[in-house]
C-alpha positions in Angstrom: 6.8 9.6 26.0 6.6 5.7 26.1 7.6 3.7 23.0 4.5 1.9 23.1 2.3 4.9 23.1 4.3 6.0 20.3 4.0 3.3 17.9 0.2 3.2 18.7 0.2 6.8 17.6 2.3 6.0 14.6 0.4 3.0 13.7 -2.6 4.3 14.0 -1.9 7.8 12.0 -0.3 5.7 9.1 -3.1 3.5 9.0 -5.9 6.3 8.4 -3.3 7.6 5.9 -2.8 4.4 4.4 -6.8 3.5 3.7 -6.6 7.4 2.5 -4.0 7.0 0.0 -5.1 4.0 -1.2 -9.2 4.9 -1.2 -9.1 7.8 -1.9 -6.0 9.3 -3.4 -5.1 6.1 -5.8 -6.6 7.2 -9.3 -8.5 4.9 -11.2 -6.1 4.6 -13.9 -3.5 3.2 -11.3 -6.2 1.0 -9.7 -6.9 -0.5 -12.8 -3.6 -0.8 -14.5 -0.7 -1.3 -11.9 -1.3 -5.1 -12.3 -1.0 -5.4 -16.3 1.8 -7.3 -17.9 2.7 -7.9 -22.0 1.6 -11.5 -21.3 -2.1 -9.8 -19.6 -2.5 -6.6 -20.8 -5.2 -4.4 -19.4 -7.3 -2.2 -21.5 -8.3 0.7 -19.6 -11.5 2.7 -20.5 -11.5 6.5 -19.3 -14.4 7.4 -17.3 -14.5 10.5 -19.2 -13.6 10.4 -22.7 -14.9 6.4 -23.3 -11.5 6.6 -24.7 -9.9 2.8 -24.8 -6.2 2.5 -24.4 -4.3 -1.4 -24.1 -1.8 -1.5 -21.6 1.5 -3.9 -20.7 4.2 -4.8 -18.0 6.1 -1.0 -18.9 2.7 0.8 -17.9 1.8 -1.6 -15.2 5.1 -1.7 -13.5 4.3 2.9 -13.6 1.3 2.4 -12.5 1.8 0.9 -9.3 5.1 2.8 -8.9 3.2 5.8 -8.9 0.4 4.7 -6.5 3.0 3.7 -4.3 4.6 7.0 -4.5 1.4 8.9 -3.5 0.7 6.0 -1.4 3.9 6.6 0.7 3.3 10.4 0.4 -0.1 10.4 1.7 1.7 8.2 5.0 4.4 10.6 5.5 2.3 14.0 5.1 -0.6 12.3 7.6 1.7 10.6 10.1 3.9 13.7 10.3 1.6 16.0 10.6 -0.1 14.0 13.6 2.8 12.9 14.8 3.8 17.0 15.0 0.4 17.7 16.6 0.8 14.6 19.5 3.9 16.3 20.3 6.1 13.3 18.9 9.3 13.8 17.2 10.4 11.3 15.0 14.1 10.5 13.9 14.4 11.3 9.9 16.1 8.1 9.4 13.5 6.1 11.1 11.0 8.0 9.6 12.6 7.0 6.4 13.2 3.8 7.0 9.7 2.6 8.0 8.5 4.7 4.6 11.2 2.7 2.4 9.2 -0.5 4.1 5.9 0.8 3.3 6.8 1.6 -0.1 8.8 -0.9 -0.9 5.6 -3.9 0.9 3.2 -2.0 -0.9 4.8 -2.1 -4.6 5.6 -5.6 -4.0 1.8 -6.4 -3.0 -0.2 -4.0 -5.3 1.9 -5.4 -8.1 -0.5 -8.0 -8.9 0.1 -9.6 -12.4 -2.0 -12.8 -12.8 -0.1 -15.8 -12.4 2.9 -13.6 -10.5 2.0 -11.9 -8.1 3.7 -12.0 -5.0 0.3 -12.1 -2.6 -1.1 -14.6 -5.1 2.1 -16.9 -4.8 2.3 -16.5 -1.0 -1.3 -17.1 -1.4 -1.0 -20.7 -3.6 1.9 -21.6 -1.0 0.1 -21.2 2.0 -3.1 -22.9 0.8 -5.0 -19.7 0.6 -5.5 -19.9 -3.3 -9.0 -20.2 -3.1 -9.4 -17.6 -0.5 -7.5 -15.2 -3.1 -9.7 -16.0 -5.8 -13.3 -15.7 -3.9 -14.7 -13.1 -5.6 -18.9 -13.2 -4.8 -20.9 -13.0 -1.8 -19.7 -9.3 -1.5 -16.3 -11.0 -0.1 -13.2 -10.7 -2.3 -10.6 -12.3 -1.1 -7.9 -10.7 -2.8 -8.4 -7.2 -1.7 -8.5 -9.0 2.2 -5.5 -10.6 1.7 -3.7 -7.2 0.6 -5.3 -5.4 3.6 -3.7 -8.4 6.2 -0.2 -7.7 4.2 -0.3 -3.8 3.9 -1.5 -3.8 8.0 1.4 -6.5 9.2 4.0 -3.9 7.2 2.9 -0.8 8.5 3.0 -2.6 12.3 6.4 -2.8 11.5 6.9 0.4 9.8 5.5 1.8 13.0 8.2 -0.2 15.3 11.0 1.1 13.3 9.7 4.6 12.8 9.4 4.8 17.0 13.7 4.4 17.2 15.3 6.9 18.6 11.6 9.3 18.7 11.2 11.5 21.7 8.8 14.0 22.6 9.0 18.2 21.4 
């Protein structure tokens, strides 16, 4: 099999598992609290219950680590399993490497504490402030801004996870 056909196979499966993961499998509780800090807490209302709870930089920084988690799960259950089924065989170090990127891009993104954040910072340097902050017109520019930086990872993610694969 051809690298290129592989990391379009790659990139492809571990973006459909990456809009999963974080569409679908993300609860709302990490959604809603991964960005929180001591200096903005974030009070988080269960959808069930109507129970209030106030939440800071310990609860934000689990948060996000475990939507990452699930996140990087959801990549490495989808991706293998297609990457099984296309008949491509993917070195466990690569494999692991491009899901330590993921992971690692992802926490670093979703991480959002006002004021910062790292996509809001690379955001302010880069004169895209205002873009970041646009939040009417059904446009938000913030959850663009993460998409760009979660896709140009996972295109790289895929290079790395296509070293050394070969075909069953």
């Amino acid at each position: 099999m051809q690298r290129p056909a592989v990391f379009a196979a790659l990139l492809g499966l571990t973006r459909a598992a990456s809009a999963i993961g974080d569409m679908w499998i993300q609860s709302d509780f990490c959604a809603r609290v991964k960005g929180a800090s001591d200096e903005v807490p974030v009070t988080y209302e269960d959808p069930r219950t109507k129970e209030k709870t106030a939440h800071g930089t310990a609860d934000g920084r689990k948060a996000c680590l475990h939507h990452c988690l699930t996140y990087t799960a959801t990549q490495a259950i989808l991706a293998g399993l297609g990457a099984r089924a296309l008949g491509i065989r993917v070195h466990p170090g690569a494999a692991a490497a491009a899901l330590a990127l993921s992971l690692g891009t992802h926490y670093a993104a979703d991480r959002r504490v006002p004021g910062k954040g790292v996509l809001e910072k690379l955001a302010t340097q880069t004169g895209k402030e205002g873009f970041y902050r646009q939040a009417d017109f059904g446009m938000n520019g913030a959850f663009h801004l993460d998409s760009a930086w979660h896709h140009g990872w996972e295109s790289l993610a895929a290079l790395i996870a296509t070293t050394k694969a070969s075909t069953r």
